[in-house]
DOFITOR-797904 format. One record per residue (C-alpha): residue number from 1; residue in one letter; chain; x, y, z. Coordinates in nm, 3 decimals. Layout:
N
   k r c    east   north      up
 NUM a A       X       Y       Z
...
END
This chain:
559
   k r c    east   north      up
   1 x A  -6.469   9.588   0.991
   2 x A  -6.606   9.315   1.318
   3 x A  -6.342   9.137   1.451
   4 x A  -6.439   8.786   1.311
   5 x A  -6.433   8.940   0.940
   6 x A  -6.069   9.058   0.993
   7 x A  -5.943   8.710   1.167
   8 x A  -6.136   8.549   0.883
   9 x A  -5.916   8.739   0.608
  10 x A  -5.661   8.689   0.828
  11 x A  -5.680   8.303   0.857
  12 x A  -5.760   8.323   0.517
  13 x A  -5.423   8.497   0.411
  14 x A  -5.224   8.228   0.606
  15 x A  -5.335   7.905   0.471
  16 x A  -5.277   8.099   0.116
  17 x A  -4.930   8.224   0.197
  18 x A  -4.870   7.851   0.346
  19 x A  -5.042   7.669   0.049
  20 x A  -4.922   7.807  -0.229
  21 x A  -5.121   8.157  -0.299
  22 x A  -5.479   7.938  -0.294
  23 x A  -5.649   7.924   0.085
  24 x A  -5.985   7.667   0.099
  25 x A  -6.289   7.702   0.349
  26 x A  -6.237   7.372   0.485
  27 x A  -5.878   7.483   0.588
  28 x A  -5.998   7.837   0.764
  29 x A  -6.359   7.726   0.902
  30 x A  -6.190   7.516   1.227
  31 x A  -5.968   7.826   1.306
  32 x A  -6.241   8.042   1.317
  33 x A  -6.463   7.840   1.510
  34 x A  -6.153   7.775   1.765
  35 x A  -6.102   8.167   1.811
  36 x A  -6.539   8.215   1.811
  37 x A  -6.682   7.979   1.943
  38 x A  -7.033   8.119   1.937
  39 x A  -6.992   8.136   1.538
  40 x A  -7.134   7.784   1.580
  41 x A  -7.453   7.944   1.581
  42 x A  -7.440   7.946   1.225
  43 x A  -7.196   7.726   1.016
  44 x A  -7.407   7.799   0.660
  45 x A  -7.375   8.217   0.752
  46 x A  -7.029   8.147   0.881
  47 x A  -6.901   7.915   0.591
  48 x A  -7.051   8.196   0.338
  49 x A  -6.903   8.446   0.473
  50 x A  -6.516   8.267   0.462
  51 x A  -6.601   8.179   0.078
  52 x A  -6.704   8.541  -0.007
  53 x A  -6.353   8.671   0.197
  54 x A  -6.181   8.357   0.008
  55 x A  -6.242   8.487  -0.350
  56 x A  -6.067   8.821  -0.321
  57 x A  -5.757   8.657  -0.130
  58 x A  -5.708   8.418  -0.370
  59 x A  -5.701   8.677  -0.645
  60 x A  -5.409   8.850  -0.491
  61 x A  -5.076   8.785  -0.591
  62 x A  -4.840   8.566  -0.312
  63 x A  -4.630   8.888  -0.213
  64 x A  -4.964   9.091  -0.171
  65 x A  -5.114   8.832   0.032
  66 x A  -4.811   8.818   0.247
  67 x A  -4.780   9.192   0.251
  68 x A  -5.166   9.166   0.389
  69 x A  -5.135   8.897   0.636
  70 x A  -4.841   9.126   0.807
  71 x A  -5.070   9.445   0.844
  72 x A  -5.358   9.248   1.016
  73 x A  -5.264   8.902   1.102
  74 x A  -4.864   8.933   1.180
  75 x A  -4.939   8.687   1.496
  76 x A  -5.016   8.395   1.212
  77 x A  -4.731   8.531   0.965
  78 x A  -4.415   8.496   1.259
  79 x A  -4.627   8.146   1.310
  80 x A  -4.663   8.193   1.720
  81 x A  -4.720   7.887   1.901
  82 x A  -5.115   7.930   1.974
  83 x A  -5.261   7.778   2.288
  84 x A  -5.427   7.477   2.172
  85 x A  -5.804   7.464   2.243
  86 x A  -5.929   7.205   2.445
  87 x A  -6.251   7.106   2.605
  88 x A  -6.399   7.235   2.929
  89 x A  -6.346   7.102   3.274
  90 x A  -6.580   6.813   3.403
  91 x A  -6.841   6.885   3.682
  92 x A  -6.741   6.748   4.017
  93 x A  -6.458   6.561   3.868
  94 x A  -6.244   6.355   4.087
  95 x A  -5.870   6.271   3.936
  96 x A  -5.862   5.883   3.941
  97 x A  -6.239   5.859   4.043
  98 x A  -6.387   5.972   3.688
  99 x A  -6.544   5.665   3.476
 100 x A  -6.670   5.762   3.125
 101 x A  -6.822   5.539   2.879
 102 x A  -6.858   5.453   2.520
 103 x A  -7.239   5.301   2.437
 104 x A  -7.255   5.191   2.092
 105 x A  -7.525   4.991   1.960
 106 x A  -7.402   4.733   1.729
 107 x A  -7.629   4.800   1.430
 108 x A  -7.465   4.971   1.187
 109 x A  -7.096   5.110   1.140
 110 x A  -6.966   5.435   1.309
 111 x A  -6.913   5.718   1.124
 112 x A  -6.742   6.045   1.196
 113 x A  -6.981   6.195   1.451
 114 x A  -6.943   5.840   1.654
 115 x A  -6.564   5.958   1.626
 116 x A  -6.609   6.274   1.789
 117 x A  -6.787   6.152   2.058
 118 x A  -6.582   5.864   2.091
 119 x A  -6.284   6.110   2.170
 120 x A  -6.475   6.332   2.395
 121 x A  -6.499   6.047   2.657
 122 x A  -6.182   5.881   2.626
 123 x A  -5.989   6.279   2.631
 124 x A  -6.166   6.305   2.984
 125 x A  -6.093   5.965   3.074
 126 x A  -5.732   6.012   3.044
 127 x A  -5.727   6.405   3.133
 128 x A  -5.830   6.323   3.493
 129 x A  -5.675   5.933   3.505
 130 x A  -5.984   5.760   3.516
 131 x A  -6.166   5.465   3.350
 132 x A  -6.339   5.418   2.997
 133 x A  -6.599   5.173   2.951
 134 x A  -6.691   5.038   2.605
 135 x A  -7.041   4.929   2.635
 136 x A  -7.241   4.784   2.361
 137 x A  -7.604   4.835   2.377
 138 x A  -7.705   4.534   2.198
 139 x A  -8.046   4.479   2.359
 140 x A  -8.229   4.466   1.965
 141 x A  -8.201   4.144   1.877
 142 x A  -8.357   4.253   1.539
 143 x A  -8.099   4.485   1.422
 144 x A  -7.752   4.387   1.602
 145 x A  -7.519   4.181   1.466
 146 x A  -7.148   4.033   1.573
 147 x A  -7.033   4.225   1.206
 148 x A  -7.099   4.543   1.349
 149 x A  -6.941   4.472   1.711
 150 x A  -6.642   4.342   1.496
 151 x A  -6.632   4.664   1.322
 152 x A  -6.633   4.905   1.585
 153 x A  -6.357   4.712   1.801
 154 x A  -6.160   4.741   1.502
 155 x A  -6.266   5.125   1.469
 156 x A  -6.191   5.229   1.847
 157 x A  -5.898   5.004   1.963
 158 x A  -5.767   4.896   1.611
 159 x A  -5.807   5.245   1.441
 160 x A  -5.914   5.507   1.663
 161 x A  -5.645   5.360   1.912
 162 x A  -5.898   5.424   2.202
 163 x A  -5.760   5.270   2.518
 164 x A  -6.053   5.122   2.674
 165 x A  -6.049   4.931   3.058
 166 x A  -6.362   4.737   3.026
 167 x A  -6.583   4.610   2.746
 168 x A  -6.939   4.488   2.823
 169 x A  -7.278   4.401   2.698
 170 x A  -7.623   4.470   2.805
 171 x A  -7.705   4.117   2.688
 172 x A  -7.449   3.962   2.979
 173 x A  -7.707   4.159   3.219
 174 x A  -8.022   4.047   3.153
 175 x A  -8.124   3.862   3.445
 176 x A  -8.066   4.219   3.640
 177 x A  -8.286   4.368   3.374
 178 x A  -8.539   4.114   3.475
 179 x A  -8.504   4.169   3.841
 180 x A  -8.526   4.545   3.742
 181 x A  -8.852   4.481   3.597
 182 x A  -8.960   4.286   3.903
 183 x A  -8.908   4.521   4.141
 184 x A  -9.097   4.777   3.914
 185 x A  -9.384   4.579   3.907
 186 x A  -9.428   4.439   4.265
 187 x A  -9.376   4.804   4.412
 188 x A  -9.667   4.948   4.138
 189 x A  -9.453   5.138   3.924
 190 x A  -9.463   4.916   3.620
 191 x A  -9.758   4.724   3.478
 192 x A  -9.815   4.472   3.202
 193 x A -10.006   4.667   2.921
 194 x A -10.247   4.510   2.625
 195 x A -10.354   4.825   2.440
 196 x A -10.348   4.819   2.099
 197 x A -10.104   5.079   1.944
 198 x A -10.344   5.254   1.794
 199 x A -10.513   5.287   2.131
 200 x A -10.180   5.344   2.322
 201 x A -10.158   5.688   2.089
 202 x A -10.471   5.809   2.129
 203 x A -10.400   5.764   2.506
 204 x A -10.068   5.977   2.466
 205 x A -10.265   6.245   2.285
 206 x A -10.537   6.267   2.542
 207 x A -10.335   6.273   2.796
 208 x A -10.563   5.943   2.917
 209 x A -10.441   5.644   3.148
 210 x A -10.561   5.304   2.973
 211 x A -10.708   5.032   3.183
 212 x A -10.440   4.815   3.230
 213 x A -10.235   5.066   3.444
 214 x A -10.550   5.000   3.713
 215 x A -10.412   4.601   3.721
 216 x A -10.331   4.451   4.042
 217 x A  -9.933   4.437   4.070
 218 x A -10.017   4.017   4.156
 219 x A -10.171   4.011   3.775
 220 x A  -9.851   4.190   3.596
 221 x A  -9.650   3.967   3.813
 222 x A  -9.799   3.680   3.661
 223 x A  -9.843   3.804   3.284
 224 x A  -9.467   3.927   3.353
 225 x A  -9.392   3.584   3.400
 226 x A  -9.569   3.424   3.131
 227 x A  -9.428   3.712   2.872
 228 x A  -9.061   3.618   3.001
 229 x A  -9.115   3.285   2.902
 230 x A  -9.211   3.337   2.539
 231 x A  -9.606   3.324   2.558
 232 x A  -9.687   3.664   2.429
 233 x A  -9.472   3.674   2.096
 234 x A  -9.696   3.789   1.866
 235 x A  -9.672   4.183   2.082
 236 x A  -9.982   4.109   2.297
 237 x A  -9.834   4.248   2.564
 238 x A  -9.559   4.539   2.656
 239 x A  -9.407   4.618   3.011
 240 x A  -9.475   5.010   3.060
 241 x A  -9.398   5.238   3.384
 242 x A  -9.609   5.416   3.521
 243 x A  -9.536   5.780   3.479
 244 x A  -9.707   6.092   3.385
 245 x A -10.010   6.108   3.164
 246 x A -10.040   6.508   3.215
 247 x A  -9.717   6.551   3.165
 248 x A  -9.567   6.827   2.875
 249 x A  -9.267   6.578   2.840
 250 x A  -9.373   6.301   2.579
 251 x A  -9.119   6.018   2.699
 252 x A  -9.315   6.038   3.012
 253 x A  -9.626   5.960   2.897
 254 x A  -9.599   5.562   3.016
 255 x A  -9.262   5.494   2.802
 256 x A  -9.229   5.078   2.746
 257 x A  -8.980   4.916   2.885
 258 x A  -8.973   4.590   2.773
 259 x A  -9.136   4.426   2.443
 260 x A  -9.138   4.050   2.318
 261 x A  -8.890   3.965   2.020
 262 x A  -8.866   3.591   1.858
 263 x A  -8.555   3.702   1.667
 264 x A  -8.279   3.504   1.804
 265 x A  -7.991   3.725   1.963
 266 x A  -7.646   3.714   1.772
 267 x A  -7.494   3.627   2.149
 268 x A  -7.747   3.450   2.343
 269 x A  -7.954   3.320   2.101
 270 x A  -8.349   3.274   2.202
 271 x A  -8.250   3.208   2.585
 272 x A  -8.466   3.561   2.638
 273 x A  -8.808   3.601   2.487
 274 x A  -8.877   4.007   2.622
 275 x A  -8.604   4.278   2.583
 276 x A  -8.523   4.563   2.750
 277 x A  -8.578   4.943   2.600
 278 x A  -8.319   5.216   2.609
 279 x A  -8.488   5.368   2.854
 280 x A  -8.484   5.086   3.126
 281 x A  -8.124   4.956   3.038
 282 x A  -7.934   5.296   3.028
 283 x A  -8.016   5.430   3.393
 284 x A  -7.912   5.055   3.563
 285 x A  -7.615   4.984   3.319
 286 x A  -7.417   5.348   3.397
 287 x A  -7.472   5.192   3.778
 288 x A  -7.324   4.866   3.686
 289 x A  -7.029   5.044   3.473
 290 x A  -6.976   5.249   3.755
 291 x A  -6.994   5.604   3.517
 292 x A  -6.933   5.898   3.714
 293 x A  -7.025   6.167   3.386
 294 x A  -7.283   6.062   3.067
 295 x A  -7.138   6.289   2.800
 296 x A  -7.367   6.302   2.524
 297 x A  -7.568   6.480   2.281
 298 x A  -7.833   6.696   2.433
 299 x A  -8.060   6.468   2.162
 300 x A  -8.109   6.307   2.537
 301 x A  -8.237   6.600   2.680
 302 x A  -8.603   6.497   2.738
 303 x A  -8.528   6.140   2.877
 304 x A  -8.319   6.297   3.181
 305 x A  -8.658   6.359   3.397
 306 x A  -8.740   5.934   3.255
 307 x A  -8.424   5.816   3.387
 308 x A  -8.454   5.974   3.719
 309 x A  -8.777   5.834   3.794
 310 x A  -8.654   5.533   3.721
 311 x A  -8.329   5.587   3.931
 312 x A  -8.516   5.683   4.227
 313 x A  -8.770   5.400   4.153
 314 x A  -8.469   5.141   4.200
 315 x A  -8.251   5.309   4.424
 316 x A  -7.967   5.407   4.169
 317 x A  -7.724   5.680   4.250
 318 x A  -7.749   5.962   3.977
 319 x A  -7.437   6.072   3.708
 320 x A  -7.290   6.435   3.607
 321 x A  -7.502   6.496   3.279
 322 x A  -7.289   6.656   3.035
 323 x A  -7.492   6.754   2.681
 324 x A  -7.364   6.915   2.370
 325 x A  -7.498   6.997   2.059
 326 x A  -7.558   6.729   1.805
 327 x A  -7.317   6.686   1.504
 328 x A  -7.477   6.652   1.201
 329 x A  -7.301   6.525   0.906
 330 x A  -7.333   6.746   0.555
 331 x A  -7.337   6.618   0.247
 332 x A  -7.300   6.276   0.334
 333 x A  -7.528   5.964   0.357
 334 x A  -7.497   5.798   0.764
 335 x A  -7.830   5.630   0.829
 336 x A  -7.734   5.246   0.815
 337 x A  -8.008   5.132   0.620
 338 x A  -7.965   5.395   0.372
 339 x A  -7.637   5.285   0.312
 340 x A  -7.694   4.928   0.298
 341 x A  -7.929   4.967   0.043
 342 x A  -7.678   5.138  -0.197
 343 x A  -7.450   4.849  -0.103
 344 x A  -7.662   4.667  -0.228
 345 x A  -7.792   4.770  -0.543
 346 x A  -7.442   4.843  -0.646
 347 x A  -7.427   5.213  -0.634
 348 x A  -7.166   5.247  -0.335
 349 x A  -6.834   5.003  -0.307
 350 x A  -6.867   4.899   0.005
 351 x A  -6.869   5.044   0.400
 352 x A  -6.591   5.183   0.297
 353 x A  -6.684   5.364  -0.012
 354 x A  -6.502   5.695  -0.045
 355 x A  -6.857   5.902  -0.068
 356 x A  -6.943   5.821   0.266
 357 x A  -6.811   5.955   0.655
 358 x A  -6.797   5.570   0.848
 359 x A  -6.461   5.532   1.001
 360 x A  -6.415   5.271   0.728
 361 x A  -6.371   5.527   0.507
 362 x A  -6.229   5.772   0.657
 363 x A  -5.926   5.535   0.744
 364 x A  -5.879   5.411   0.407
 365 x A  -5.837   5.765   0.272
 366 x A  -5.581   5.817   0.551
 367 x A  -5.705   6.038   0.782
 368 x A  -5.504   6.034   1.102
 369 x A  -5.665   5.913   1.437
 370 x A  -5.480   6.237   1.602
 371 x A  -5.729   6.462   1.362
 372 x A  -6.072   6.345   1.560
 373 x A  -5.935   6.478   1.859
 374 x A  -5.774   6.742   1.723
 375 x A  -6.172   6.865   1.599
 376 x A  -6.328   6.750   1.879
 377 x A  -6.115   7.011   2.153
 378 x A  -6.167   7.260   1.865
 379 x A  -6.565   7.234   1.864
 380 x A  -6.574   7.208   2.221
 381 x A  -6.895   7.127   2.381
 382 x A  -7.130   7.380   2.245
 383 x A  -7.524   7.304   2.328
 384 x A  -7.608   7.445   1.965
 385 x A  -7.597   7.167   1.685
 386 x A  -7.298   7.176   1.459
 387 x A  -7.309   7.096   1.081
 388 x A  -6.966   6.920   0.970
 389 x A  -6.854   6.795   0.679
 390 x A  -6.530   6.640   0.528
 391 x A  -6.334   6.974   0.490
 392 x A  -6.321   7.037   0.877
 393 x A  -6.098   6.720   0.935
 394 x A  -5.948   6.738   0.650
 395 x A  -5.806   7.106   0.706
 396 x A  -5.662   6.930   1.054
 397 x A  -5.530   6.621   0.918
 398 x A  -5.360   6.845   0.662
 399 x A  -5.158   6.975   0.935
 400 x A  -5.060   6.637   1.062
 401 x A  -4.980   6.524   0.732
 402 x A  -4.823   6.829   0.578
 403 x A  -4.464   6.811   0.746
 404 x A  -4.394   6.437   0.715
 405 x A  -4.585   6.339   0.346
 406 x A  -4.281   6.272   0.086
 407 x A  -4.362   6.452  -0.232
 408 x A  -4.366   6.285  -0.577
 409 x A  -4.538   6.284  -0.965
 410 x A  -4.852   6.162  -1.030
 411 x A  -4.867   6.175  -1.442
 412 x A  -5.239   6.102  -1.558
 413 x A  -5.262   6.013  -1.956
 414 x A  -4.930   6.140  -2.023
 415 x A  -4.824   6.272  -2.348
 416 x A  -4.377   6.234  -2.444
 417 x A  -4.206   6.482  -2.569
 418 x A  -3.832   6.530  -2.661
 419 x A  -3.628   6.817  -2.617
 420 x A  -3.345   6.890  -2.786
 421 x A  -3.013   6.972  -2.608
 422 x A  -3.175   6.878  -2.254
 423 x A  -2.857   6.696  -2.035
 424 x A  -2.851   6.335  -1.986
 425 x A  -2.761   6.320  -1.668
 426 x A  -2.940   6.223  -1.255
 427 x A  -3.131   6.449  -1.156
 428 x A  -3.197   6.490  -0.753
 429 x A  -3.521   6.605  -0.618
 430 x A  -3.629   6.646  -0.283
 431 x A  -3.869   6.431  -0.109
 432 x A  -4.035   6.728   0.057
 433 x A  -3.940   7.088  -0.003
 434 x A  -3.883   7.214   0.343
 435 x A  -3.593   6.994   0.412
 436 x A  -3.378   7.045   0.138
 437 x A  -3.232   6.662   0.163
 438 x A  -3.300   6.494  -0.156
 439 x A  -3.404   6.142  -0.150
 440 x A  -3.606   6.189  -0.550
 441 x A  -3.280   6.062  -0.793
 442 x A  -3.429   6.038  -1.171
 443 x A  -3.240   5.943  -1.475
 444 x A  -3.291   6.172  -1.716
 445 x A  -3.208   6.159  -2.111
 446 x A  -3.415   6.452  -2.320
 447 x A  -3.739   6.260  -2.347
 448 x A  -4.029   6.348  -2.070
 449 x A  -4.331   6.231  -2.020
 450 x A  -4.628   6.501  -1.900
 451 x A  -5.004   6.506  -1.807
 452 x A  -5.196   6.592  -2.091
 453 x A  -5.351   6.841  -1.925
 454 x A  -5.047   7.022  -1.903
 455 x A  -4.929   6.962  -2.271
 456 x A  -5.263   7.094  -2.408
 457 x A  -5.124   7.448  -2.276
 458 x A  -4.788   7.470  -2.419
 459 x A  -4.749   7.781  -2.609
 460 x A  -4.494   8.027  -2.717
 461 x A  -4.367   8.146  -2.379
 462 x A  -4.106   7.898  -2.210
 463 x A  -4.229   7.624  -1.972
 464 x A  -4.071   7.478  -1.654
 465 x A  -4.027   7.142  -1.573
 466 x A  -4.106   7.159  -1.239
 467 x A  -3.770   7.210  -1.006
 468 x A  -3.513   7.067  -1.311
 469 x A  -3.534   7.265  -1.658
 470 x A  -3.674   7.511  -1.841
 471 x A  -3.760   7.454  -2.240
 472 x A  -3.922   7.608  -2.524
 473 x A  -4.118   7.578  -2.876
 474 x A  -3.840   7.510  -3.172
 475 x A  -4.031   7.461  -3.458
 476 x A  -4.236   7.116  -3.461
 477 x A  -4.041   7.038  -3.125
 478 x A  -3.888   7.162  -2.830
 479 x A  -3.559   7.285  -2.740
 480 x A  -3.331   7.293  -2.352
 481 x A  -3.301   7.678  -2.250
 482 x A  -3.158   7.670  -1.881
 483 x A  -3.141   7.430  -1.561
 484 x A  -3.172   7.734  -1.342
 485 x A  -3.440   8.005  -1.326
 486 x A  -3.315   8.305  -1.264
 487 x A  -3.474   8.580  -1.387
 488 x A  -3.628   8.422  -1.675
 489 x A  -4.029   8.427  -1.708
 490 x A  -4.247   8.110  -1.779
 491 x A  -4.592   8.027  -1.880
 492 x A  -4.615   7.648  -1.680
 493 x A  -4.471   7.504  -1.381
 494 x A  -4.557   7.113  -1.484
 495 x A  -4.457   6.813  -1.319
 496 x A  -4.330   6.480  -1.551
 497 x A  -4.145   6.176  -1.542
 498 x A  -3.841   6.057  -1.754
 499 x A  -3.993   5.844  -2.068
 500 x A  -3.771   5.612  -1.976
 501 x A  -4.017   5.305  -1.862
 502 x A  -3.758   5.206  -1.613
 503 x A  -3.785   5.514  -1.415
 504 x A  -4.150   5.507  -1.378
 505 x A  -4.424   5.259  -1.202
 506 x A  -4.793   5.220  -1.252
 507 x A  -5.047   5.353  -1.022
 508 x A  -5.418   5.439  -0.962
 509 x A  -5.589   5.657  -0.754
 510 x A  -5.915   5.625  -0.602
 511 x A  -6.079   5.926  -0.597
 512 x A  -6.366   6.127  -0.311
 513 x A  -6.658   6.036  -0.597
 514 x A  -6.560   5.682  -0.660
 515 x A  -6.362   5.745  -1.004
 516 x A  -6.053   5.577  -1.063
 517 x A  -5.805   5.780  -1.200
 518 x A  -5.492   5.591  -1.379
 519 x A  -5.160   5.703  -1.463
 520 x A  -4.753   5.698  -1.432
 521 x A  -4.567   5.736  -1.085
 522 x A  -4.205   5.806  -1.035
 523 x A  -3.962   5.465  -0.945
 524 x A  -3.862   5.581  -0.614
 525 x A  -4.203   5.469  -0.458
 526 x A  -4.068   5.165  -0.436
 527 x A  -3.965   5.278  -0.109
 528 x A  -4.326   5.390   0.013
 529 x A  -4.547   5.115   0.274
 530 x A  -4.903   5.064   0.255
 531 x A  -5.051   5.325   0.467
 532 x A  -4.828   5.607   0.396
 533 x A  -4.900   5.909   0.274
 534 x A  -4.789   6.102   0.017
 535 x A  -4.833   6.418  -0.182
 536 x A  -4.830   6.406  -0.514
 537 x A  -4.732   6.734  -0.651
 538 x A  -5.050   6.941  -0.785
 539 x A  -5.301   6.691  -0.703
 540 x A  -5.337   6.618  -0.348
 541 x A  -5.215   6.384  -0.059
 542 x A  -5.304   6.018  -0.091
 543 x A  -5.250   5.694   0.114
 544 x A  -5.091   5.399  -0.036
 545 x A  -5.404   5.155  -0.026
 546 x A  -5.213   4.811  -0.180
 547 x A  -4.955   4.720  -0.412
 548 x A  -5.066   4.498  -0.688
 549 x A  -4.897   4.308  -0.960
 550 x A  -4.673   4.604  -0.969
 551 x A  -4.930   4.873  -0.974
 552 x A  -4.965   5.129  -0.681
 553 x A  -5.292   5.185  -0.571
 554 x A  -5.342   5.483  -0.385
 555 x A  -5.700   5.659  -0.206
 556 x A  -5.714   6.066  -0.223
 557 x A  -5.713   6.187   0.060
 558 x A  -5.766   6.570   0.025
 559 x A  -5.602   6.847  -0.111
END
């Protein structure tokens, strides 16, 4: 048996001995990738592999599993304090001299690989005491918008909690951008092109220079002018640099750096008529932010050989490139448009729809801000691509939410029943089971409501009601056999609420596919806050969304 099989059983034996005799792949997938790193290499083998361990662990009884978990995994069972993953030393880093930055462009709304990323800069921002620039690359007047910019303030500083020391936009900077351009052109390494695109591909394929690379710098100066000043809307003309036809590298093939738009810009209106590329803006703005180390996807790979020509073309110092593999999100819709257009037609709630991975989301189903860095240190900065999904943050905000969630009854089309000779009495239950300290006081008179779920199963054998009585069949009805448990055997372990309607509350919960699930909640919530969470007992952890005309609404979280 390989090493990773046995810390996978292993793993896999803890968060069932912690959990209640039932471990989930979401819960042992980060562990494994923390201890094996190059088990990134393949999530889909590695994820198979935990599921197929998974089945036979769950089918062991909770002292077997335990019994396990001490021949092979006793480090987990005595819970050791692990050293805490965290993410690889910078290049040439400085303490107080390292600037990272943020570049967002305001089209759409982040989602949870934005997250990760976000937390990669801003951990090495703070780990050596430097700065963190939030930039936002708003140079396509087409697609951004002050709703998204609105949006991901509110994700980074409001939700996030991101400290950042300088916001900026590429749109405050476009006179430099011009002068950029300028200087391009006068020295020959940018030229004012007229191709068709059609012709401009064919070019790219051939490996062919067009004409209009031969034009006198003078002439691009002057159609640079009169493109600047609105004449050439209609696309008749493109800046492009001069670069490599031959080249293997396909960004180097003459990239564009500046195009015409007549959409007005959500900032500056129509003051500018020609915009900037990525390609042209990134290189000068990490000069004027002052960014000492791009971290970034290695997506960026090919345009690192662009941006130095163009760094060396205009006398810009040169950053630490830092690249990691991509995150790519399972299971989940990201692409803007995409979800716009569900929006739209109805299908999806909102941003914030409980189906999809934006921040939005993610925040109203209460995951923690603590959990994005918590996965990022874990994944590292691996150059292979990872595949995530929900259950990787959810497994870590489970441990973040775990120790603190209060615990309480969530009764879903409950059924009453009475049972004879059950006390009348107040019954104290503890808010979470760890602490032993009560807090859960019900008033109790031999009439219980249950989920109907539950009450479909009641057979001969006694039942529990869960941490107060146990009762049994009497005929027609039901009848009070003991308070404790002892050594007596039961069939169910249920949860319920007193029938009483003044000891219960209405609530909902929003659930992951967008059903609404109704039902009964004990009266002590009245002490729970909008935004806490809490664990309702069989069911999951959920976060208290709003409290409406006396009904609770809650969003699932995760199990």
């Amino acid at each position: 048996m390989s090493d990773l099989a046995i810390r996978i059983e292993a793993h896999a034996l803890a968060n069932a001995v912690k959990y209640g005799g039932k471990a989930q792949p979401g819960n042992v997938l980060p562990k494994i990738i923390g201890e094996f790193p190059d088990a990134k290499k393949d999530i889909p083998g590695l994820r198979a592999q935990i599921e197929g361990v998974l089945a036979s662990v769950n089918a062991l009884a909770p002292d077997a599993q335990r019994a396990r978990l001490g021949e092979i995994g006793a480090d987990l069972l005595e819970k050791k304090a692990a050293k805490e993953r965290d993410l690889p030393e910078l290049p040439n880093a400085v303490r107080g001299k390292v600037v990272t930055r943020l570049p967002p462009e305001p089209s759409k709304y982040n989602h949870l690989g934005h997250a990760l990323t976000f937390s990669i800069n801003s951990l090495y921002a703070r780990r050596y005491d430097g700065r963190l620039v939030l930039r936002f690359e708003d140079a396509n007047p087409e697609k951004v918008s002050q709703e998204y910019v609105d949006a991901m303030l509110d994700d980074i500083q409001g939700y996030l909690g991101i400290r950042v020391d300088e916001i900026r936009y590429v749109s405050d900077d476009m006179e430099i951008l011009y002068a950029a351009a300028r200087r391009l052109i006068a020295q020959g390494d940018a030229y004012m092109c007229s191709c068709e695109r059609e012709t401009v591909s064919e070019n790219r394929r051939l490996g062919r220079e067009c004409a209009c690379r031969d034009r006198d710098p003078a002439q691009s100066e002057r159609l640079w002018e009169e493109f600047v000043a609105g004449r050439y809307l209609d696309g008749q003309y493109v800046l492009r640099l001069k670069g490599d036809m031959k080249s293997k590298n396909s960004v180097m093939l003459d990239p564009v750096l500046f195009r015409a738009v007549a959409t007005p810009h959500f900032r500056v209106g129509t003051r500018y008529k020609a915009w900037p590329l990525y390609d042209l803006y990134s290189p000068i703005e990490e000069d004027l932010c002052k960014v000492t180390h791009v971290i970034r996807s290695n997506e960026f790979d090919l345009r690192i050989e662009l941006h130095k020509r163009l760094q060396d073309a205009l006398g810009l110092p040169r950053q630490e490139i830092v690249h990691y593999g991509r995150f790519n999100i399972r299971d989940a819709t990201t692409k803007g448009r995409e979800i716009r257009e569900l929006i739209e037609s109805g299908q999806y709630l909102g941003w914030d729809d409980p189906r999809l991975v934006t921040l939005k989301a993610l925040r109203r189903r209460g995951i923690r801000k603590e959990a994005y860095e918590m996965l990022a240190k874990q994944l590292g900065l691996s150059p292979y691509p990872v595949n995530l999904d929900f259950s990787m943050l959810a497994a870590l905000n489970r441990e973040l939410v775990e120790p603190i969630a209060h615990r309480y009854s969530f009764i879903e089309d409950p059924r009453e029943i009475a049972i004879a000779g059950a006390p009348h009495e107040e019954v104290t239950l503890h808010l979470h089971p760890s602490r032993k300290d009560g807090g859960r006081t019900l008033r109790v008179a031999g009439r219980y409501l249950v989920r109907a779920e539950d009450h479909a199963q009641f057979g001969a054998q006694p039942i529990r009601l869960k941490d107060h009585l146990t009762f049994e069949r009497a005929g027609e009805g039901y009848a009070f056999v003991a308070k404790e448990v002892g050594a007596r055997k039961f069939s169910l372990n249920v949860n319920w609420l007193p029938a009483d309607p003044s000891q219960h509350m209405r609530a909902t919960i929003m659930m992951p596919d967008a059903t609404l699930r109704h039902g009964l909640v004990e009266h002590g919530m009245t002490s729970a806050r909008v935004d806490d969470i809490v664990q309702f007992e069989r069911l999951g952890f959920c976060r208290l969304d709003a409290i409406e005309d006396g009904v609770y609404r809650f969003w699932y979280t995760h199990d």
